[in-house]
N, C-alpha and C positions, 0 to 999 in steps of 0.2 A: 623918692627916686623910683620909678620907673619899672619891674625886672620882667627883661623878656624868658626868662629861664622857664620849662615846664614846670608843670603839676606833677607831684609824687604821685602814682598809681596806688590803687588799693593792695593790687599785688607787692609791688615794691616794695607797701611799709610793710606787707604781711612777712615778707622777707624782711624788711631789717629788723622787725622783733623778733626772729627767728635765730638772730646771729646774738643774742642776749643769751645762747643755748651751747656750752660747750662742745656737746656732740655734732652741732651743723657748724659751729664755727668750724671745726676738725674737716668737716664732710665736705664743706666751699671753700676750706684754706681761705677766709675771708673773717676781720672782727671789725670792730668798731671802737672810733679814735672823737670823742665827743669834748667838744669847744675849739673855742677863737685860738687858743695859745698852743694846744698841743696841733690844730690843723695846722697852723702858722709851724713848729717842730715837723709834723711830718712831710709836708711840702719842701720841704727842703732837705731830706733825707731819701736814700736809697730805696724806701719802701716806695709801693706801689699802689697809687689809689684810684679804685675803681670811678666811682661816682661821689658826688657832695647833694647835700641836702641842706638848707635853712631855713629856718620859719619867715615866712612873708611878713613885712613889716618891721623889718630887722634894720639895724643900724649902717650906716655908710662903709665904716671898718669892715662888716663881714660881707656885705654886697663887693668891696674891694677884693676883699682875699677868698669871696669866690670865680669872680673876675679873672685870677691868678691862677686858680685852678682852671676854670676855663680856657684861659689859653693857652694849656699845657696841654689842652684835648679830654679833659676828665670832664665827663657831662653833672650838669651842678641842674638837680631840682627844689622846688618851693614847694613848703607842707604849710597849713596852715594851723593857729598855735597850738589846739589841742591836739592834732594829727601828731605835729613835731616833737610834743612833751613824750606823748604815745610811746613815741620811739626810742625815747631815753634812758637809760640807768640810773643817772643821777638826779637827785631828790630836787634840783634846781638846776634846770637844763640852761645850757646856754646855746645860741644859735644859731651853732652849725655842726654839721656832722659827717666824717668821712668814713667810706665804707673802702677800704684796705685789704690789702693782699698780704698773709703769710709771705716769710720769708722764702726765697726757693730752697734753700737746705736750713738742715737742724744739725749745724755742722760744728762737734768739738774742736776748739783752738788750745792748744797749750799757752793760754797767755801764760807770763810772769805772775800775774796777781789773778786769782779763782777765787769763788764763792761757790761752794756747794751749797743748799738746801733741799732738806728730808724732812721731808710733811710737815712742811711749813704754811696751813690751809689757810689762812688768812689772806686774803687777795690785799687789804691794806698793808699788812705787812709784807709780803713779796714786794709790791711796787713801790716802798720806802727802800728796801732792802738795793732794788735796781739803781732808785736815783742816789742814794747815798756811796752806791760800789763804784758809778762813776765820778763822785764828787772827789774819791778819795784816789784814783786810778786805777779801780781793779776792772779787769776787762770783760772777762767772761761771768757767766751767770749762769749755776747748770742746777736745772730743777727735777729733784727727782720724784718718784712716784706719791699721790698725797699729797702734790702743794697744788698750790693754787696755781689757776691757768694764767699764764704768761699774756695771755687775750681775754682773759675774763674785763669787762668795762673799768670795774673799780681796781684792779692791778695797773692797768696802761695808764688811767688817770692819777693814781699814784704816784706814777714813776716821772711824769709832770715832762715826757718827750725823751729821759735817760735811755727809755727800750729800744728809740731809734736809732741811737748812736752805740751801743754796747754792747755785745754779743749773749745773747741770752736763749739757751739750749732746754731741751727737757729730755730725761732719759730715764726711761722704762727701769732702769737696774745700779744704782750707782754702785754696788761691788764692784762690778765689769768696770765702771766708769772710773773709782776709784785704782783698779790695777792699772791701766793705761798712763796714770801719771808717772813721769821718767821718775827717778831716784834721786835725783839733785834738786828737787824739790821736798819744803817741808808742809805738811798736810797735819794740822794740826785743830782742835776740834775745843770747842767752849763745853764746858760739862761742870753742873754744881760742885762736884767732888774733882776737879779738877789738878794734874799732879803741881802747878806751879800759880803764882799768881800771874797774871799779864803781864804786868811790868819788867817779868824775869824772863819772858820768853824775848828771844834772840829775833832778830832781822832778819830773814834771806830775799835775798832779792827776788825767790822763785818761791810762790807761798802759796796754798790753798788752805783754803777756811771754812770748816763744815759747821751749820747750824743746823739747828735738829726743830722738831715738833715743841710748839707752844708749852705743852703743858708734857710732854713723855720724854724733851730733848731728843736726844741720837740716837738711831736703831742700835742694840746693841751686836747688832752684826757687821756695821762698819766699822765699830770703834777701833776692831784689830787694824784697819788700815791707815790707823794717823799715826804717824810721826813723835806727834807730842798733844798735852791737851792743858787745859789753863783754866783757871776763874778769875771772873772779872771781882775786885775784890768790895765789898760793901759794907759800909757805915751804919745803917738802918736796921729796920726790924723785915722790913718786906721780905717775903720767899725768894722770888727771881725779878729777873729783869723781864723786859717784854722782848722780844726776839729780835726786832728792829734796831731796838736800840741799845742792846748785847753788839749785835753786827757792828750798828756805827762805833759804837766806842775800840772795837777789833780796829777793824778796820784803820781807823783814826791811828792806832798803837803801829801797825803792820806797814805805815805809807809812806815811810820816808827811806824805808830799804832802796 
């Protein structure tokens, strides 16, 4: 097929490996949303997308769903394949790529169901942690200082389109963040030495759930501000769990309040 679409500029790619850079993502409020399935997710969400790119010599499917983009007025150009890999984060690029606008605020919601995260650096596990909070119904996602960027490539592709649809904050201070929560909510925190096992803790229909660093768990300067705190309980010899899938299994216990 055919595509009348322009040429990437030299400049242009020199900018979109540029936004692979937390500090210019920040400075252009602009990241990057790479393949068929999550363009297909953000096109259809309230975010906002500057420009698309795909590699020349691409398949029908993504000449359509640039097409789609095109006629929503988003200018769509063609890299050629080494140009396009160039531009990529992932170890096996796929063949399109949108360049995205932050949201206009970084604005806290009191959902019902919160997830806090405190230096939680793993970009895989943030973006597990996002798709799995909405699998299970929790709404917000507030990330505090230490984790991994909400825009870094491998977080957004984790979160497999979840980040489009679910509110996900990042905040300089979570003390601040954590007094803000009204009182009829319980704020309750996963810790190895934890006071109860999971299965004992209670239901509220109004719940935050803090997860702490991979390897250091919770600052111990939030701890003062939970509620209650729990271990998930284990059979095995292993140390811990992985951080994600601590979450999921919370979660999973927390979702039917």
């Amino acid at each position: 097929m055919s595509l009348s679409f322009p040429k990437l500029s030299q400049a242009q790619r020199k900018y979109i490996r540029s936004l692979h850079r937390s500090k210019v993502r920040d400075e252009e409020q602009s990241f990057l949303v790479e393949g068929e399935k999550l363009c297909r997710e953000i096109i259809r969400s309230e975010y906002k997308v500057s420009s698309i790119v795909i590699r020349n010599n691409t398949s029908t499917d993504i000449i359509y769903l640039a097409e789609e983009f095109s006629g929503k007025g988003i200018e769509v150009f063609i890299a050629e394949a080494s140009e396009f890999d160039s531009l990529c984060d992932a170890k096996t690029p796929q063949d399109i790529i949108a360049i995205a606008r932050y949201p206009s605020e970084n604005t806290y919601v009191h959902h019902k169901k919160i997830i806090v995260l405190d230096r939680v650096a793993d970009p895989g596990n943030v973006g597990t942690i996002i798709r799995t909070a909405e699998w299970f119904g929790f709404e917000s996602i507030i990330l505090g200082k230490g984790c991994a960027d909400r825009f870094n490539p491998k977080t957004v592709r984790s979160t497999m389109g979840s980040l489009f649809r679910i509110t996900v904050c990042e905040s300089n201070n979570l003390e601040v963040y954590l007094r803000t929560i009204p009182s009829d909510y319980s704020i309750l925190g996963a810790l190895l030495n934890g006071e109860k096992e999971l299965n004992e803790c209670s239901r509220n229909d109004k719940t935050v759930l803090v997860f702490g660093n991979e390897s250091m768990g919770i600052e111990p300067s939030l701890i003062r501000y939970l509620t209650g705190t729990y271990i998930i309980k284990g059979y095995g010899k292993a140390e811990s769990l992985n951080v994600a899938v601590a979450a999921g299994i919370s979660m999973f216990h927390f979702a039917d309040s």
